[in-house]
N, C-alpha and C positions, 0 to 999 in steps of 0.2 A: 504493500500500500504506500508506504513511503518514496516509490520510485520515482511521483511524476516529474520532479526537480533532473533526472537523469533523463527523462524524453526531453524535456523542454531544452536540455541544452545540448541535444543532437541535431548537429546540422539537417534538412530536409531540403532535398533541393524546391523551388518556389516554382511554380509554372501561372503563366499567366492567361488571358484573355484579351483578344482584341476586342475595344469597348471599355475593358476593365479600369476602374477608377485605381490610380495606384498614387505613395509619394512616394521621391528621390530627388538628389539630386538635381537642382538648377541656379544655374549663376550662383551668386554670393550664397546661397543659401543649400544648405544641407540635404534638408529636406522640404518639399514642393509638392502640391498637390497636381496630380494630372490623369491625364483618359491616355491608352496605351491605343496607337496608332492602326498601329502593324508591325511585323515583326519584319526584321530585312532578309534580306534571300538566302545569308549564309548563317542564320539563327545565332551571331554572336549580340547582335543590338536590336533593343526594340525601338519603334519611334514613338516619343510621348510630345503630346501638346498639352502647355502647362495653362493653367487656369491663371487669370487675370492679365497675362498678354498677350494669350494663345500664341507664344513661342513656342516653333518646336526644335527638340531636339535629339539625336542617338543615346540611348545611356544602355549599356548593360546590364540585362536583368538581373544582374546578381547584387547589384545596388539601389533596387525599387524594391518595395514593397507594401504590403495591401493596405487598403485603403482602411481599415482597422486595424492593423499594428500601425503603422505610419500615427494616427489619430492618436493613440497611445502613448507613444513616443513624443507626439509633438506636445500634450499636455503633461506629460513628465517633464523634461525640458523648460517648458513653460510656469510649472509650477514654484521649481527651483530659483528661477530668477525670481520670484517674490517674497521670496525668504531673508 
């Protein structure tokens, strides 16, 4: 019963959806909300368009992620700087 602490910190590779709301990486900022484009022809990048200047750009899936860890993440983060 004690184990779930040892799933949670096994890597899983992430697979995504075209459509799918995701954050990552954009400009100055770390992390960015954005809708996942398409994937490129030799599935190393996806293309995301980011919310609020619908910039888009290539990022590697392996540094997006879902659009509820992202949320998560952002308000941890967030929380910290008010302390």
């Amino acid at each position: 019963m004690g184990r779930s602490s040892e799933k949670s910190s096994t890597k899983v590779p992430k697979t995504f959806s075209e459509g799918e709301l995701v954050w990552g990486p954009h400009g100055t900022f770390p992390s960015w909300p954005g809708k996942l484009v398409r994937f490129e022809r030799d599935g190393s990048k996806v293309l995301v368009c980011w919310f609020g200047n619908r910039e888009t750009s290539q990022v590697n899936s392996h540094y997006l992620k879902s659009l509820s860890d992202g949320l998560e993440d952002h308000h941890r983060e967030r929380k910290k700087l008010r302390k």
